[in-house]
N, CA, C and O of each residue as an XYZ file, in Angstrom:
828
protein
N       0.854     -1.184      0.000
C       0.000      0.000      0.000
C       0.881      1.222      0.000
O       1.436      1.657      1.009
N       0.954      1.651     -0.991
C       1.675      2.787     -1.230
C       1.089      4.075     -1.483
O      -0.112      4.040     -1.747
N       1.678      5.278     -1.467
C       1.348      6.593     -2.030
C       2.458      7.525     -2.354
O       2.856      8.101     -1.341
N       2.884      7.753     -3.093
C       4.124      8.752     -3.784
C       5.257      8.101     -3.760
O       6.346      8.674     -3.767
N       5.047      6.335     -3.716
C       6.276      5.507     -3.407
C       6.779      5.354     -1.841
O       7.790      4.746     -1.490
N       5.690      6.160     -0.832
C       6.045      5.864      0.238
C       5.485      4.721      0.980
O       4.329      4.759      0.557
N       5.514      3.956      1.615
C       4.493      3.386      2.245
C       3.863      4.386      3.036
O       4.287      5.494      3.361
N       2.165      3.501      3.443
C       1.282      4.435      4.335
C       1.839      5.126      5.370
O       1.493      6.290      5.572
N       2.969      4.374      6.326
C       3.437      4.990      7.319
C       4.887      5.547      7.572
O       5.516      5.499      8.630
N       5.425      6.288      5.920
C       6.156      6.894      5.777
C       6.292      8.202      6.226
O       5.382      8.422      7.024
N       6.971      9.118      6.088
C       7.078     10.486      6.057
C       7.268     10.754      7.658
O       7.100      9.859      8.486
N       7.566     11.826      7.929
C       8.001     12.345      9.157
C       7.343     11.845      9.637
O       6.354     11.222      9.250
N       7.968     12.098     11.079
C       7.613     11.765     12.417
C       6.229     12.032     13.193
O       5.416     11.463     13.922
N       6.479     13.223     12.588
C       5.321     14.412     12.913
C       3.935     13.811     12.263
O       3.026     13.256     12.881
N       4.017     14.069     10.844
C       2.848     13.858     10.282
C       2.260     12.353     10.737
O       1.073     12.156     10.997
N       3.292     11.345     10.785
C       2.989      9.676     10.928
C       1.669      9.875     12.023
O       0.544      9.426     11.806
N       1.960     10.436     12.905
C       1.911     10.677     14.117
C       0.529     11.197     14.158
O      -0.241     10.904     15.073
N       0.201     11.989     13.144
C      -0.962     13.325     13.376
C      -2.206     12.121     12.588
O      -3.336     11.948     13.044
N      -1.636     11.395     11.322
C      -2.645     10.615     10.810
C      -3.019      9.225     11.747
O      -4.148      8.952     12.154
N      -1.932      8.518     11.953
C      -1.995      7.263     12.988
C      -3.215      7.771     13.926
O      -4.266      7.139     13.820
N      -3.156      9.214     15.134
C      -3.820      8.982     15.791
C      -5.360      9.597     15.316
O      -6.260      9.713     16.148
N      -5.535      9.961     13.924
C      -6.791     10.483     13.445
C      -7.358      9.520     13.068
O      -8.559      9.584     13.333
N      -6.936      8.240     12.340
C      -7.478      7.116     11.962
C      -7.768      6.061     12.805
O      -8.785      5.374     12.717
N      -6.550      5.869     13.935
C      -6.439      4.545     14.427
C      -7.844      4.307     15.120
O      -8.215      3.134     15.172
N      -8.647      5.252     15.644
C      -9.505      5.054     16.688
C     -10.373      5.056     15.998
O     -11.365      4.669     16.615
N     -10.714      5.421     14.405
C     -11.730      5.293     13.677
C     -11.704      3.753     12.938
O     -12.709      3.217     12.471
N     -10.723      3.328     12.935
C     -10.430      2.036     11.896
C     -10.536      0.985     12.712
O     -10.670     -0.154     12.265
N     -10.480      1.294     14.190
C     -10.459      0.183     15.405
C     -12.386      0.130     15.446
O     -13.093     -0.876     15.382
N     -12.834      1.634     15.578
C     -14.239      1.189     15.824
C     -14.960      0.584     14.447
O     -15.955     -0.133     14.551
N     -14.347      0.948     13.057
C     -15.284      0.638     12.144
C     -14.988     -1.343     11.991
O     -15.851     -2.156     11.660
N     -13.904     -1.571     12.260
C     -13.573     -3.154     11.932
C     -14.564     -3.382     13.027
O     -15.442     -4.216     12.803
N     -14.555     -2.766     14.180
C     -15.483     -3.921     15.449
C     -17.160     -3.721     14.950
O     -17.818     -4.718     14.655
N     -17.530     -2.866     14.916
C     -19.141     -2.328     14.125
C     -19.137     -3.469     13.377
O     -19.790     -4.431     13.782
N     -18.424     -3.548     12.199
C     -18.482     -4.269     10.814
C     -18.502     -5.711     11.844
O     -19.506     -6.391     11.635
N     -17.821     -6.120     12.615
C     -17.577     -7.589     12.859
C     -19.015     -8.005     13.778
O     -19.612     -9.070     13.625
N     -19.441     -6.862     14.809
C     -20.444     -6.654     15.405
C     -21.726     -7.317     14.333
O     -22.404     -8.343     14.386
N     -21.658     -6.234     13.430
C     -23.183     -6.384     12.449
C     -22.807     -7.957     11.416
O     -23.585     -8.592     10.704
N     -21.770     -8.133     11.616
C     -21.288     -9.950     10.962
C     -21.766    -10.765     11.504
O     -22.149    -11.711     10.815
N     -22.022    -10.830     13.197
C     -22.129    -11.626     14.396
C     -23.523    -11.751     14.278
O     -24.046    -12.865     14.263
N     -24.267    -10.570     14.180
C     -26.143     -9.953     13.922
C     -26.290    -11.287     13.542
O     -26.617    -12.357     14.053
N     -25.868    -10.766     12.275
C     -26.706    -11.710     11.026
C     -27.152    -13.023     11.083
O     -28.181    -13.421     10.538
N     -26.236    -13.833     11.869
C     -26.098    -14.898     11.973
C     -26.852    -15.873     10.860
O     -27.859    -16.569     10.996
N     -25.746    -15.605      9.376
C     -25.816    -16.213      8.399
C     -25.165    -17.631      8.612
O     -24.314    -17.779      9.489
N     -25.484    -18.452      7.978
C     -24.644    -19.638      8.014
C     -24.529    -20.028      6.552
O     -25.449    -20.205      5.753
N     -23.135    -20.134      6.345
C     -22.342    -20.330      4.742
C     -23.050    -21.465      4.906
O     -24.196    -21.315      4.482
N     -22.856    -22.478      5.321
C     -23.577    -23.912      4.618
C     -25.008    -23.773      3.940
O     -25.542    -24.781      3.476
N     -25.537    -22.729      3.889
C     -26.948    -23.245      3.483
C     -26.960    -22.111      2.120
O     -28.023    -21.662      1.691
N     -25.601    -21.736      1.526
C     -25.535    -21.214      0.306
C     -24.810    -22.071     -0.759
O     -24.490    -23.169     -0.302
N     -24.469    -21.883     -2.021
C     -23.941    -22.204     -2.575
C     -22.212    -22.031     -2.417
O     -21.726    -21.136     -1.725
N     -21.326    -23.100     -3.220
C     -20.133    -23.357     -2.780
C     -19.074    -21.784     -2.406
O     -18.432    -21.510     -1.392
N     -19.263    -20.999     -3.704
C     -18.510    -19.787     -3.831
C     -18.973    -18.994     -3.269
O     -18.078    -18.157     -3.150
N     -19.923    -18.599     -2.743
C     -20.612    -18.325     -1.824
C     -20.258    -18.047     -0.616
O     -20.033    -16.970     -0.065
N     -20.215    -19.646     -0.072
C     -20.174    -20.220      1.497
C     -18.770    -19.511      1.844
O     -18.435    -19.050      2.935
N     -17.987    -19.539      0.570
C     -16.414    -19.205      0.575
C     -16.690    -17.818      0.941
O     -16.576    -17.401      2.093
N     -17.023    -17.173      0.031
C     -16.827    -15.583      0.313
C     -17.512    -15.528      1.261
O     -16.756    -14.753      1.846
N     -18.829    -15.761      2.423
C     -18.921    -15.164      3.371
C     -17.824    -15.843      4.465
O     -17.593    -15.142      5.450
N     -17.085    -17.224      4.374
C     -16.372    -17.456      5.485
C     -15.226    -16.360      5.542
O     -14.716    -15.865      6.547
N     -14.893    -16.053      3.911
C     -13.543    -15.027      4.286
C     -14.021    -13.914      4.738
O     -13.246    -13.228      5.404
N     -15.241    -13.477      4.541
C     -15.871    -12.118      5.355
C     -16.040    -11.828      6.392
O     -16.121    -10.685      6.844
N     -16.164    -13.368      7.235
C     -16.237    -13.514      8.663
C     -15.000    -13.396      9.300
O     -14.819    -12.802     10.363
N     -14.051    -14.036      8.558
C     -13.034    -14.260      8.767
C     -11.896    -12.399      8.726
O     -11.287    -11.924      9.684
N     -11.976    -11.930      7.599
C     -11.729    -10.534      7.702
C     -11.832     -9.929      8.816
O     -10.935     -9.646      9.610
N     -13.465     -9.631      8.904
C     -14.096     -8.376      9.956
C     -14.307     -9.040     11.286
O     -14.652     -8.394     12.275
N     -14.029    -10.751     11.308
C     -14.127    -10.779     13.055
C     -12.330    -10.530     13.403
O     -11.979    -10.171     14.527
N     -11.418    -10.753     12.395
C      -9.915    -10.072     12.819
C      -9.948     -8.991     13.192
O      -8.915     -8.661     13.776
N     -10.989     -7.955     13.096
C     -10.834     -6.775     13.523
C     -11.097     -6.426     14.636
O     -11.091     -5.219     14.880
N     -11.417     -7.386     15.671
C     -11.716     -7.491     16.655
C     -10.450     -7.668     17.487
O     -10.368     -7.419     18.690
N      -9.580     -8.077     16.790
C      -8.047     -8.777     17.109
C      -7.272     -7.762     17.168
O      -6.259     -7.880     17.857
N      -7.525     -6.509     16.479
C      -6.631     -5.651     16.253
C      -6.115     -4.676     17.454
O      -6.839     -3.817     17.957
N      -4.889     -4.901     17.811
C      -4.685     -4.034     18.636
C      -3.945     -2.640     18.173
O      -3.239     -2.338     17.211
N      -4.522     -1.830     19.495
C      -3.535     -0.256     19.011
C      -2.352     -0.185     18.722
O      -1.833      0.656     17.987
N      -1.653     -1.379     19.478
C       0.089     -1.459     19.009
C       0.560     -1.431     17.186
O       1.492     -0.848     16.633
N      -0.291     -2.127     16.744
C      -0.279     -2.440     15.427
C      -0.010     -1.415     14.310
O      -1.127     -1.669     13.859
N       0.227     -0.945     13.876
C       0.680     -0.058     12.669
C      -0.435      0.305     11.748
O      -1.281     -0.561     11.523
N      -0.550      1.559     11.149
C      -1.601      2.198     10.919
C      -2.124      1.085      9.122
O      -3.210      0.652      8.736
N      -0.961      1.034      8.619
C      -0.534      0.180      7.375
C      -0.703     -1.438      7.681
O      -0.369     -2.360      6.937
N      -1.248     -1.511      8.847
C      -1.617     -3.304      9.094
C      -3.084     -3.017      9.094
O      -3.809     -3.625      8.306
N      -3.629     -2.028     10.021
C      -5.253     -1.928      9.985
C      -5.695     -1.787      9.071
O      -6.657     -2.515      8.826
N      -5.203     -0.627      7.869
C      -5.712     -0.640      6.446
C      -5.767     -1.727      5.583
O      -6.449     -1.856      4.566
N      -5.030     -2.443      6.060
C      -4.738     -3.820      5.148
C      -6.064     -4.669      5.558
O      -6.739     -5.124      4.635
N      -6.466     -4.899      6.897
C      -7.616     -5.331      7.308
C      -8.676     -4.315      6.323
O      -9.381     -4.643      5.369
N      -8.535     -3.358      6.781
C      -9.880     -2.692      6.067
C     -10.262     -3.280      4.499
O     -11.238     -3.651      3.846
N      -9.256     -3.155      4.416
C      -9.304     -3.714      2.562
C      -9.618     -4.901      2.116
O     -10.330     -5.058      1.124
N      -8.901     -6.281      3.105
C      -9.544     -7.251      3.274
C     -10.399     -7.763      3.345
O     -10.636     -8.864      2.849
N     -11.233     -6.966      4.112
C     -12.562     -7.054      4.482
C     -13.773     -6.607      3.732
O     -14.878     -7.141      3.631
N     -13.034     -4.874      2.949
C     -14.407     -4.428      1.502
C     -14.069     -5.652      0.470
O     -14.932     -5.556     -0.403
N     -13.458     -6.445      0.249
C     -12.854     -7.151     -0.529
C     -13.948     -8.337     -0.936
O     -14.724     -8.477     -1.880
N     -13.605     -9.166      0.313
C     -14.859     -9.940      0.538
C     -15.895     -9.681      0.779
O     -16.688    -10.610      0.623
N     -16.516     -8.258      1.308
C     -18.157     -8.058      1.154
C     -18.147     -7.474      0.184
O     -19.278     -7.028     -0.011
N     -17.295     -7.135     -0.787
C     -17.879     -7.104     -2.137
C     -18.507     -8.416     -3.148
O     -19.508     -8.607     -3.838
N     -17.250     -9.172     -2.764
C     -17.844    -10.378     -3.704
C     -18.962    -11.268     -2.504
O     -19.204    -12.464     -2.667
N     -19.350    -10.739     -1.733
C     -20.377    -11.613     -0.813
C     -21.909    -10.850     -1.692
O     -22.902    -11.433     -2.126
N     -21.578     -9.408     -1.704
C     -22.616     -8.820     -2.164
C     -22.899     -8.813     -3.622
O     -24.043     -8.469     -3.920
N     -21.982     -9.165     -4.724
C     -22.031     -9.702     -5.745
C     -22.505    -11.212     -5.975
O     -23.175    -11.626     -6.922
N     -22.041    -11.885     -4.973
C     -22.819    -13.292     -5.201
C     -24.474    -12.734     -5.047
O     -25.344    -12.862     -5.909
N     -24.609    -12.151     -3.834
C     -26.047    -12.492     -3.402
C     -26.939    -11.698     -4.305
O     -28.147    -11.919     -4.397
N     -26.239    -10.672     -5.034
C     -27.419     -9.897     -6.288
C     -27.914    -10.711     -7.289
O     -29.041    -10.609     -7.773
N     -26.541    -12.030     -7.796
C     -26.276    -12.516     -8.664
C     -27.641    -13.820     -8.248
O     -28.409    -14.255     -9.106
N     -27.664    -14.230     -6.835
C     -28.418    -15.083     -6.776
C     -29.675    -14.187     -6.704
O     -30.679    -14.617     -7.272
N     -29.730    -13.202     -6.186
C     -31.432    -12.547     -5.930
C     -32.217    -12.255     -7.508
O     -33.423    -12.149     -7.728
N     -31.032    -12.169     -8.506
C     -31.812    -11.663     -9.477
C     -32.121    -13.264    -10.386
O     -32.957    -13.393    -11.280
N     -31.470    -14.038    -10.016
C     -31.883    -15.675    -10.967
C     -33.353    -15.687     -9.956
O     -34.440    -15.647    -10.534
N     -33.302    -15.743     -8.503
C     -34.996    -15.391     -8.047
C     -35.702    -14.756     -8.144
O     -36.782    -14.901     -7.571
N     -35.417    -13.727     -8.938
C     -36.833    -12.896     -9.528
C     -37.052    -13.263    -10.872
O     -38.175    -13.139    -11.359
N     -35.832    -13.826    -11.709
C     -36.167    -14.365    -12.966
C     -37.273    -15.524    -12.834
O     -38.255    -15.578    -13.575
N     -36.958    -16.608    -11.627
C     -37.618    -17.384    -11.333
C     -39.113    -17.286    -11.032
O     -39.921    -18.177    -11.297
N     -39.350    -16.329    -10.558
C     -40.679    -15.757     -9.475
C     -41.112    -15.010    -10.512
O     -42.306    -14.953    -10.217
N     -41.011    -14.439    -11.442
C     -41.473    -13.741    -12.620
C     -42.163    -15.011    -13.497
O     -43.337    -14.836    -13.825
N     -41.670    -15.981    -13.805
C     -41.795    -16.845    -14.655
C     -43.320    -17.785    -13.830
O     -44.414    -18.015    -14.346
N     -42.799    -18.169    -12.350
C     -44.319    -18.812    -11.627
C     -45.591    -17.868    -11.547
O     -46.716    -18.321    -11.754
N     -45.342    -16.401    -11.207
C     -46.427    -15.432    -11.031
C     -47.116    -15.653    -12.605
O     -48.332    -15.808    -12.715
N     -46.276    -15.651    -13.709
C     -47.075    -15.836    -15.261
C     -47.801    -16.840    -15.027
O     -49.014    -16.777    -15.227
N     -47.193    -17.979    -14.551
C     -47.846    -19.192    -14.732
C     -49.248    -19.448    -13.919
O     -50.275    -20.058    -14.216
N     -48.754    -18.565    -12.532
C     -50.390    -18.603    -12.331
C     -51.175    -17.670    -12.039
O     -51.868    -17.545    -11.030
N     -51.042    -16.814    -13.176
C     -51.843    -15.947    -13.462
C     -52.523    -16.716    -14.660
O     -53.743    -16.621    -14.796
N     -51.852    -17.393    -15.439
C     -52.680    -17.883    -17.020
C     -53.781    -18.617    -16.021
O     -54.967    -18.300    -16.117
N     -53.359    -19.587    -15.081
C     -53.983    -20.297    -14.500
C     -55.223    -19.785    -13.937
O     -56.215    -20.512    -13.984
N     -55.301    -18.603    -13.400
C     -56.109    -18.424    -12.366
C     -57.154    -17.379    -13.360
O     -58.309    -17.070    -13.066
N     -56.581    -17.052    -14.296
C     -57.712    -16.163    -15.959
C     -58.571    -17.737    -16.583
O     -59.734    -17.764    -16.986
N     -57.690    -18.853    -16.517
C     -58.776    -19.666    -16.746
C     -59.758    -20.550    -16.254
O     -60.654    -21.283    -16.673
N     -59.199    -20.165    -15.123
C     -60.651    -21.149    -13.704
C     -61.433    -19.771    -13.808
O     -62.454    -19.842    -13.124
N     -61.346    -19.001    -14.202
C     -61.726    -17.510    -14.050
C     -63.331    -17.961    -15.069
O     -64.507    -18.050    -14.717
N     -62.462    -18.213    -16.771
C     -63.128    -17.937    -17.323
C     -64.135    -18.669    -17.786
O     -65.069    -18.374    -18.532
N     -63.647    -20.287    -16.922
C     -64.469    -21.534    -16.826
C     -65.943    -21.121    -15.335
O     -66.699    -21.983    -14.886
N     -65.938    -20.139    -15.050
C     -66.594    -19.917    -13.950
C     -67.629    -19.131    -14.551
O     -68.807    -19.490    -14.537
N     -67.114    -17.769    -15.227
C     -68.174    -16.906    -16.224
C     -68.694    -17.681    -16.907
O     -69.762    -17.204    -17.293
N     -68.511    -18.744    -17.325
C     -69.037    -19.809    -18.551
C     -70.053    -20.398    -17.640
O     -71.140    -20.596    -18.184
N     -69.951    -20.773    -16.204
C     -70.741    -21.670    -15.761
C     -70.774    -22.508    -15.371
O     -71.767    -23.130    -14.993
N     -69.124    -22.943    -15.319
C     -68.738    -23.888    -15.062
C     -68.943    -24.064    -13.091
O     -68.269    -23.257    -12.450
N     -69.666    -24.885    -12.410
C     -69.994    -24.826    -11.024
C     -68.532    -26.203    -10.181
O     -67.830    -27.042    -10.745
N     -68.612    -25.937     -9.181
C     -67.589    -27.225     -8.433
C     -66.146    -27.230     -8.596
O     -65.489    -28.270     -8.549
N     -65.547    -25.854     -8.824
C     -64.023    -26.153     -8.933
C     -63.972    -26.540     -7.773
O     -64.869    -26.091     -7.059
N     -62.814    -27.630     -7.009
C     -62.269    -27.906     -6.084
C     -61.277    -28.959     -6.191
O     -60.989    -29.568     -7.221
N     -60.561    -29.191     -4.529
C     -59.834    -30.585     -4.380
C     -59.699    -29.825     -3.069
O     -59.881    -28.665     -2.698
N     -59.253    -31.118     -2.454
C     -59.404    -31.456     -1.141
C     -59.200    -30.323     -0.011
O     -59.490    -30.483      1.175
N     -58.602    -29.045     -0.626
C     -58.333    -27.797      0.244
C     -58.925    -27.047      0.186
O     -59.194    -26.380      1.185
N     -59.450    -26.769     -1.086
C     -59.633    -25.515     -2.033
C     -60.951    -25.686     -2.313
O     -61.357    -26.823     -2.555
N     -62.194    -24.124     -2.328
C     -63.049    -24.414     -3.343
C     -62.759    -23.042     -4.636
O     -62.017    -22.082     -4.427
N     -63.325    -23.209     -5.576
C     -62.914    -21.947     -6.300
C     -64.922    -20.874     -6.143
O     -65.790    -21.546     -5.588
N     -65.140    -20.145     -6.389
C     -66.060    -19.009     -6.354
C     -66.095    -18.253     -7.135
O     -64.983    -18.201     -7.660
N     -67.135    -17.195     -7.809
C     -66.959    -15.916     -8.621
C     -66.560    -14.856     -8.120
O     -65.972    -15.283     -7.127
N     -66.435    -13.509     -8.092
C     -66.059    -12.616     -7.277
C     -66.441    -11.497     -8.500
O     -66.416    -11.691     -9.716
N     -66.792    -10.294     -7.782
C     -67.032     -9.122     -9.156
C     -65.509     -8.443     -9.447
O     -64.732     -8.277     -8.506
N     -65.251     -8.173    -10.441
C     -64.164     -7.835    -11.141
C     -63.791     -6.395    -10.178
O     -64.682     -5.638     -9.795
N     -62.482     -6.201     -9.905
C     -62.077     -4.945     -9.337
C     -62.276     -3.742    -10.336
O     -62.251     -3.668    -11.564
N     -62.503     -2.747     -9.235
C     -62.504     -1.273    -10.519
C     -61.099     -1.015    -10.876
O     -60.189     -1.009    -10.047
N     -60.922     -0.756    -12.396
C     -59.850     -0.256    -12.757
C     -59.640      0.729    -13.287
O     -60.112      0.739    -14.424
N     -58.900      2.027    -12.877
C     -58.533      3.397    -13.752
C     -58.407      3.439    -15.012
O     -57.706      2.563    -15.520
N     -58.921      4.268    -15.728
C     -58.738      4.327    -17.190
C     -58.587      6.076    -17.601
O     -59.529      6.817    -17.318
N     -57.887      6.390    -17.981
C     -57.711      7.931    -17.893
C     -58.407      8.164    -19.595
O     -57.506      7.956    -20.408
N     -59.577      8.486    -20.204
C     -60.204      8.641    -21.242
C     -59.379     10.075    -21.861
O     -58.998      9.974    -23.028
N     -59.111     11.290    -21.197
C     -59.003     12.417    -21.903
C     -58.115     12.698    -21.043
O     -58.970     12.791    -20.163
N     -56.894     12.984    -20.337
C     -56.175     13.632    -19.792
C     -56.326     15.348    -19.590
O     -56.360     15.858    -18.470
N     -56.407     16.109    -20.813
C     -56.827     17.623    -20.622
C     -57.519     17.793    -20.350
O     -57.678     19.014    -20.365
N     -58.759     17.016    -19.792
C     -59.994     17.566    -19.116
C     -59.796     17.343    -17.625
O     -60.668     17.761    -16.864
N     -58.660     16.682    -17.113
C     -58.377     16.291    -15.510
C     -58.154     17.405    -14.797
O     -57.202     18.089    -15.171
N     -59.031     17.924    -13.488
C     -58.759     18.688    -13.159
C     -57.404     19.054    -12.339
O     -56.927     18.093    -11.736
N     -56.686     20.323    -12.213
C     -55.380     19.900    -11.913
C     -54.813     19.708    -10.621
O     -53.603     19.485    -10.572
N     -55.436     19.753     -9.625
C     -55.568     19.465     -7.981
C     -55.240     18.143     -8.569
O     -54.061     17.831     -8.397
N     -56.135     17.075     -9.371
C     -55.095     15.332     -9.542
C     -53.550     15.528    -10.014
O     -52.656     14.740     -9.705
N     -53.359     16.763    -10.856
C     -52.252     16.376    -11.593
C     -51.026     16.121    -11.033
O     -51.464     15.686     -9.968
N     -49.732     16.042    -10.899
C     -48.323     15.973    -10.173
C     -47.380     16.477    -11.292
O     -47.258     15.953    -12.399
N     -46.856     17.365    -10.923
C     -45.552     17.540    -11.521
C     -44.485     17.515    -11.098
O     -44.070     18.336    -10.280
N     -43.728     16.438    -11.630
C     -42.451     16.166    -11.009
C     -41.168     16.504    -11.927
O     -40.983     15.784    -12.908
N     -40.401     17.408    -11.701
C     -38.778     17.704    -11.937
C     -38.312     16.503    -12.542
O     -38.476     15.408    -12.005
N     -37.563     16.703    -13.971
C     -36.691     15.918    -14.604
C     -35.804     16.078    -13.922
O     -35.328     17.190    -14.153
N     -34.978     15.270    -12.733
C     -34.325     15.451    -12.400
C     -32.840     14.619    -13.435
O     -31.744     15.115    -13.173
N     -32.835     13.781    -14.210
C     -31.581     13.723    -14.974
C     -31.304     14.613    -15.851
O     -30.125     14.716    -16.187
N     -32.239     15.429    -16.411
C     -31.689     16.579    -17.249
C     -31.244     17.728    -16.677
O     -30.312     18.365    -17.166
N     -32.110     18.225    -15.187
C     -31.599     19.623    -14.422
C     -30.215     19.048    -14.249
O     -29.337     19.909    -14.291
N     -29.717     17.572    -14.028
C     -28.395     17.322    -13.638
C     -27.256     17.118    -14.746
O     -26.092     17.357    -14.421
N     -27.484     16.785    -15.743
C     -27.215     16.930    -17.172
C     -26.842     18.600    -17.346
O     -25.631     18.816    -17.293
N     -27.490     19.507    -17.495
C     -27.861     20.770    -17.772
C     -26.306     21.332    -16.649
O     -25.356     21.908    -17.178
N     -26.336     21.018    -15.090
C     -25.605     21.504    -14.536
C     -24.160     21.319    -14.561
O     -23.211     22.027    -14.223
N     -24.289     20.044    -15.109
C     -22.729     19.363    -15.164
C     -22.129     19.775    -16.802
O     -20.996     19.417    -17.126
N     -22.996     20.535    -17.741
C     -22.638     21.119    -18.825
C     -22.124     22.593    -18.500
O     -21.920     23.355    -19.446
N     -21.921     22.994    -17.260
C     -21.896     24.328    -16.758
C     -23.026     25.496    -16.805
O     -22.802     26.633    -16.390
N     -24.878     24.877    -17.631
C     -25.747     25.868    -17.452
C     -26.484     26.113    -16.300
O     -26.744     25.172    -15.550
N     -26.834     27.170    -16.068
C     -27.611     27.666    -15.288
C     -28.978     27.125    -15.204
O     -29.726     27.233    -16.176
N     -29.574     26.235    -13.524
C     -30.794     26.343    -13.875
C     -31.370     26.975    -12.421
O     -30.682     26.621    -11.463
N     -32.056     27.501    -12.220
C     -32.662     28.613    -11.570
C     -33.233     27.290    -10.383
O     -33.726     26.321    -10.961
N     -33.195     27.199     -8.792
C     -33.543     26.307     -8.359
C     -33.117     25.122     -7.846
O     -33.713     24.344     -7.101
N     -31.725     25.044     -8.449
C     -31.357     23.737     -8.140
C     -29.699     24.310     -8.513
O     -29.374     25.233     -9.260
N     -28.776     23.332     -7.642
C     -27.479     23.136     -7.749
C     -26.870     21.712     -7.428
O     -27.395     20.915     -6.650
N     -25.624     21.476     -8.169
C     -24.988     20.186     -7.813
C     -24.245     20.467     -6.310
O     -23.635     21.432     -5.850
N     -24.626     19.066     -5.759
C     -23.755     19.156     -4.210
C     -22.874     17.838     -4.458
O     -23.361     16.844     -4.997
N     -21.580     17.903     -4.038
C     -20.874     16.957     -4.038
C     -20.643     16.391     -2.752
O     -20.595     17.065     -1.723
N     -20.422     14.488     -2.835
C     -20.607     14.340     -1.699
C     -19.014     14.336     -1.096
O     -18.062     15.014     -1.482
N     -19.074     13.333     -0.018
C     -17.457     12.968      0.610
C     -16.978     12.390     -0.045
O     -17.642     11.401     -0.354
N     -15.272     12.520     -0.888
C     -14.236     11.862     -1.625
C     -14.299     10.201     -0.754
O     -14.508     10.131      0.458
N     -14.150      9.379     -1.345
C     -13.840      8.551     -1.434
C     -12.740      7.563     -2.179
O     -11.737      8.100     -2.649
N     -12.852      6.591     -2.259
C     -11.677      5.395     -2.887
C     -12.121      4.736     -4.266
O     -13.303      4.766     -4.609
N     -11.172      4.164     -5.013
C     -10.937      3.468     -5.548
C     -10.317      2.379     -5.833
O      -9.250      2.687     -6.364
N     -10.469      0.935     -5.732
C      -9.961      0.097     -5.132
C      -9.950     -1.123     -6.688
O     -10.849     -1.905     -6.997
N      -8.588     -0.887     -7.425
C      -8.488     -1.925     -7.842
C      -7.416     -3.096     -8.278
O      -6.334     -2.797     -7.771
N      -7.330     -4.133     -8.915
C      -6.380     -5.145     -8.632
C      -5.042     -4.447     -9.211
O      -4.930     -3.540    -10.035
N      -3.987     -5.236     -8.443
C      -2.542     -4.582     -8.868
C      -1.942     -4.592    -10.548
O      -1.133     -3.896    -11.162
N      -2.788     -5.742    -10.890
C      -2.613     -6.139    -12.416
C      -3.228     -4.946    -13.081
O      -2.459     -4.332    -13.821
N      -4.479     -4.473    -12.974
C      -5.212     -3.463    -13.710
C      -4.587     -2.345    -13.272
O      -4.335     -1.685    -14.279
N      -4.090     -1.618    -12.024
C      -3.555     -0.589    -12.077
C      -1.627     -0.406    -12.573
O      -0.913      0.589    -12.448
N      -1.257     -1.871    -13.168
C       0.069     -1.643    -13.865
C      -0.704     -1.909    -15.039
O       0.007     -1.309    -15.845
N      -1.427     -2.265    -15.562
C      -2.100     -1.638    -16.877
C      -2.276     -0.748    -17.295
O      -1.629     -0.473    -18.305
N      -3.052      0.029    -16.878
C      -3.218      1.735    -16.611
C      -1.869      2.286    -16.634
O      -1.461      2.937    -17.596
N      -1.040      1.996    -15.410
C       0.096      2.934    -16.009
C       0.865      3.064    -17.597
O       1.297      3.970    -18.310
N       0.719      1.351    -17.657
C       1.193      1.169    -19.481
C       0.774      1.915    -20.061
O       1.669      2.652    -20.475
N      -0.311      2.252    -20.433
C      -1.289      2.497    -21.217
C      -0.693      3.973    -21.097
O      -0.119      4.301    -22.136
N      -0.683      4.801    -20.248
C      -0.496      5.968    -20.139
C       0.740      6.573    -20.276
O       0.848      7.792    -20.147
């Protein structure tokens, strides 16, 4: 972990000194929080899939070390934890999108299925059809719900109407340097960028 070719806990005495004690007490409470809200959860890797089970054991494994960490330790060992640790809840949180969204592909596909289903006990019922059942279930008619239909829009009076702000174009518009009367860009807190050592000696090639 470097910066200007120094390591993190290079440079004078002085400065080492002024950052060590601005961070250390922040990097001690955020590893224990993080290991804290690990403990919450009380996930258990076995009941996920293989790569999975992996990335949350190294996650556990990361952020309950931070519990380990003592103040003696060097400001350039805690960061190393820190990093360790976004490391694996990144790919913990990449698995689990990766699995949440094959379950909505899934759950999209059964809701079709019984919806066709349930339009045609529907329409076997308007027909006349009497006695749907089995051993749980009976089926019934029911009157159709009311549904909105907006016939003419310019005749709506405008107490219904809503107007809501394009907000990607006022932000578009501002980041082109124009003026819009009402609104300004706020920037938030700088943050990081965190990527593999291979891709950032790429980048330097390249450049």
């Amino acid at each position: 972990m470097e910066r200007g070719g120094q390591g993190v806990g290079s440079g004078s005495e002085e400065g080492t000194g002024r950052v060590a004690g601005s961070l250390e007490t922040e990097l001690v409470e955020g590893l224990r929080t993080a290991a804290n809200r690990q403990r919450s959860a009380k996930v258990d890797p076995g009941t996920f899939e293989s790569d999975l089970s992996a990335a949350l054991i190294g996650l556990d494994a990361a952020v309950g070390a931070g519990m380990d960490v003592a103040r003696g330790n060097s400001l350039e060992h805690m960061l190393r934890m820190a990093l360790g640790a976004v490391k694996q809840g990144e790919a913990v949180g990449a698995r689990l999108k990766s699995i949440r969204d094959g379950v909505q592909d899934v759950q999209r596909v059964v809701d079709a299925n019984v919806q066709i289903l349930r339009d045609a006990m529907a329409e076997a019922v308007a027909a006349g059809v009497t006695g749907i059942q089995d051993e749980h279930h009976t089926v019934s008619p029911t009157k159709g719900k009311p549904k909105l239909r907006i016939t003419d829009p310019a005749k709506l009076p405008y107490r219904y109407l809503e107007t809501v702000p394009n907000e990607a174009a006022i932000r578009t518009a501002l980041l082109e340097g124009k003026e819009v009367p009402g609104a300004v860009l706020e920037y938030g807190d700088p943050g990081i960028v965190i990527r593999a050592k291979s891709e950032a000696k790429g980048k330097r090639r390249k450049g």
